[in-house]
N, C-alpha and C positions, 0 to 999 in steps of 0.2 A: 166461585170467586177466587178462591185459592190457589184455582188451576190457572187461571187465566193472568195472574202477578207472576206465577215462577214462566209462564211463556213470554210473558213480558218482559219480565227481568232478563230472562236469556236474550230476547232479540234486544235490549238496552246492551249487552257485553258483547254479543255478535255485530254490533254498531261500533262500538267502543274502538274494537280491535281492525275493523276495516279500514275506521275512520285513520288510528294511529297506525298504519299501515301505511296508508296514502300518504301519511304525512312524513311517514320514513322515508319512503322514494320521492319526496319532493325537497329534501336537505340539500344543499347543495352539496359536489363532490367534493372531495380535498384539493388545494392546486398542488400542482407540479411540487411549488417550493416547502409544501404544509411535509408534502410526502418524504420528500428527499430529507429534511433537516430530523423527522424521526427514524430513519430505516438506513438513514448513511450510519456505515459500523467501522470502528477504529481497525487497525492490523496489529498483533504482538509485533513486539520489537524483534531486529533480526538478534540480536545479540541472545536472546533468551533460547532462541531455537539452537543456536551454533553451538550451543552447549552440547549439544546431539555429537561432535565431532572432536570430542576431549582428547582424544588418538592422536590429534593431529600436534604441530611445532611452529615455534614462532615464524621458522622460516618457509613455513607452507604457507601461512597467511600471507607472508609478504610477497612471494612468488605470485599470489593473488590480487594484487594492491596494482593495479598499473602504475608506471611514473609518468604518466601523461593524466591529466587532470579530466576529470571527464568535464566538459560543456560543449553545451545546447548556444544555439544562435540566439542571442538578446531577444527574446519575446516571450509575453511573462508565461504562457501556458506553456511552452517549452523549455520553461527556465523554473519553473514545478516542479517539473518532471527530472530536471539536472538535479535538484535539490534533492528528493528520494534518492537519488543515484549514489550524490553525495554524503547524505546522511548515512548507507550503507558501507562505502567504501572507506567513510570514517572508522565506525566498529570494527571491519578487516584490519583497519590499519593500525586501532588499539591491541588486538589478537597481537598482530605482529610485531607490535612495539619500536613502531618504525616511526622515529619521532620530525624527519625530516616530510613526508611523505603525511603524517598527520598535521601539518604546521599548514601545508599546501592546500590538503581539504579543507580544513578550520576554514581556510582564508577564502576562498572560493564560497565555500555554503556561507558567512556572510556578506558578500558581496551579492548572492543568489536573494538568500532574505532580504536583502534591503533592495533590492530588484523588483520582489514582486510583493512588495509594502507590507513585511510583518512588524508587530509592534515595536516601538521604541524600549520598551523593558525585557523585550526576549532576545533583543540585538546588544543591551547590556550585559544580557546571561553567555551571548556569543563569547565575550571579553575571557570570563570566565574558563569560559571553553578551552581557550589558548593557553591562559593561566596552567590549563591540569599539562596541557602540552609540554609547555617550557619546563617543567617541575617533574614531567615524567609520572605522573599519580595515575599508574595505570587505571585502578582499579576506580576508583573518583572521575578519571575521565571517561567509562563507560559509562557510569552511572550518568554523566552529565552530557554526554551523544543521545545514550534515553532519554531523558528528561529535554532536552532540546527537540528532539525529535514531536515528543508529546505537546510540547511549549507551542510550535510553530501549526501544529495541525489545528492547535485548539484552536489559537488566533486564527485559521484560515476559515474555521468552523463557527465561529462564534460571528465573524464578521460575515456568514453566507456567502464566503468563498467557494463553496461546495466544486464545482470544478479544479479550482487549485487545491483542494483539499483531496481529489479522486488522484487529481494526475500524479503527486507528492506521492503516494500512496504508491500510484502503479510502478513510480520510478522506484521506489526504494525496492516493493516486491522484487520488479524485474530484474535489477543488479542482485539481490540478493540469490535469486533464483540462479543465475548464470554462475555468477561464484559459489555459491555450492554446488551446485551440475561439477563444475570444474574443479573444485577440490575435493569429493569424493573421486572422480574419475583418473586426477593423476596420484592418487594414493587410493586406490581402490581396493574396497572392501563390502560385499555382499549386504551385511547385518547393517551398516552403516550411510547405505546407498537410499534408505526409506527415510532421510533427512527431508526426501523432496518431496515426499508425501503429506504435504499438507492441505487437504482437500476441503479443511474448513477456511484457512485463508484464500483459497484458492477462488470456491465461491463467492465468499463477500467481496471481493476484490472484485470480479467478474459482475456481483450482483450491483457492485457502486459502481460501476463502468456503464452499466446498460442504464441508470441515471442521467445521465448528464445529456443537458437537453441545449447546452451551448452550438449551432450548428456551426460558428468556427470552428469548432472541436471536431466534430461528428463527422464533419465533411473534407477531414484534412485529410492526406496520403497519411502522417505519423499516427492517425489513429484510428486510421482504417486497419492499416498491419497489425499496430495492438490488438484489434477484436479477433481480428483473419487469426491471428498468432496465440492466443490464449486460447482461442477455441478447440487448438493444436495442438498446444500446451494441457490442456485438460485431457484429451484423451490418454495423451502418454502416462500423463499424472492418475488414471485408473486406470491403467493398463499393466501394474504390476508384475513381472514374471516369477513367479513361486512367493512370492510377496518380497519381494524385491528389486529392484532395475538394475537392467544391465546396461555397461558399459556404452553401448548404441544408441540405447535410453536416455543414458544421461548425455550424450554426446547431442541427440535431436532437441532436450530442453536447452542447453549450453545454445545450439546455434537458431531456435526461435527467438532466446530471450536478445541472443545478441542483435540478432534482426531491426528489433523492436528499440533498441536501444539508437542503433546508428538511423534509423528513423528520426530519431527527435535531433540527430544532430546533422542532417540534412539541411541542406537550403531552399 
């Protein structure tokens, strides 16, 4: 009798665990959007990294800064993407302390915001923005290029903007990538050339990229070159020489990033 309860008992737990087996593979999958709003991951701010490049002088930054405004053709997935550009070329142009040249981006990244419909309270913070401009506060207007930066993604994120949330993203990477390539390269220094070495933004960047399941997006000329182009961009980026990049190196990420850039500003 004794034997025959714990045989039973076991084929009761051997049932148990079948049963809640079947009923694990019959859960439904996650969608698309369950997936993307947990596994899409923010980028450090460029300003934190450039720290990396304290050698350098206000008028290297600005050498860096074009005076031609960067913009994309009014359409709001490539007016994201102007938006990262500009958020970047902001910080440079805080480095530089080039207050005419910061007045211009201010003014552009909120005309971009209001573009592609961020909130009405972080386009008040824009005001602000200008505020640090006219007064010259350097140091308060980096802090508030970051915190704009953060401001605008949230809303993009919070509202499941997720696509202008990727593209913001790869705009700012991709400026920021080109202008460091180019400003270790025209003051070049060995030790100081592994700024571009950053393999953790590199993948998340790359991992929210392969996200986005918008097929306007997927199937455009501008973001076929992106995938073509960072794919490119990665090799070189672990391609190290003595743990370092040379000059060539930096020169091949300078003119993929630049690629990818005059892509969104295509017709």
């Amino acid at each position: 009798m004794k034997r025959f309860l714990i045989v039973t008992l076991i084929l009761v737990v051997i049932s148990t665990l079948i049963v809640g087996c079947k009923n694990k593979q019959k859960l439904p999958p996650k969608t698309a959007e369950e997936v993307t709003d947990y596994y899409l991951v923010p980028l450090p701010s460029l300003s934190s990294i450039l720290s990396g490049l304290d050698f350098l002088k206000n008028a290297d930054y600005d050498k860096a800064v074009s005076k031609d405004i960067y913009q994309s053709e009014k359409e709001v997935y490539k007016t994201s993407f102007a938006l990262g550009v500009l958020t970047a070329d902001g910080v440079l142009a805080v480095k530089a302390k080039n207050k005419t040249k910061l007045m211009a981006i201010s003014t552009a990244m909120i005309e971009d915001s209001k573009f592609i419909g961020i909130d009405e309270n972080i386009l008040k913070f824009a005001d602000e923005l200008q505020g640090y401009v006219k007064s010259e506060d350097w140091k308060n207007l980096e802090l508030a290029l970051d915190k704009y930066k953060i401001d605008v993604e949230s809303s993009l994120f919070e509202t499941k903007r997720y696509d202008l949330f990727t593209l913001m993203q790869l705009g700012g990477w991709t400026e920021g990538l080109n202008r460091m390539s180019y400003l270790v390269n025209t003051n070049y220094k060995a030790d100081k050339s592994t700024i571009v070495d950053q393999k953790g933004i590199l993948n998340e960047l790359i991992d929210n990229m392969n996200k986005l399941t918008n097929e306007n997006i997927i199937k455009s000329d501008y973001y076929i070159v992106s995938k073509t182009n960072y794919a490119k961009i990665k090799q070189v980026i672990y391609a190290p020489t003595a743990g370092s990049y040379t000059k060539e190196q930096l020169d091949e990420l300078n003119k993929l990033t630049q690629e990818i850039k005059d892509a969104y500003q295509a017709k």
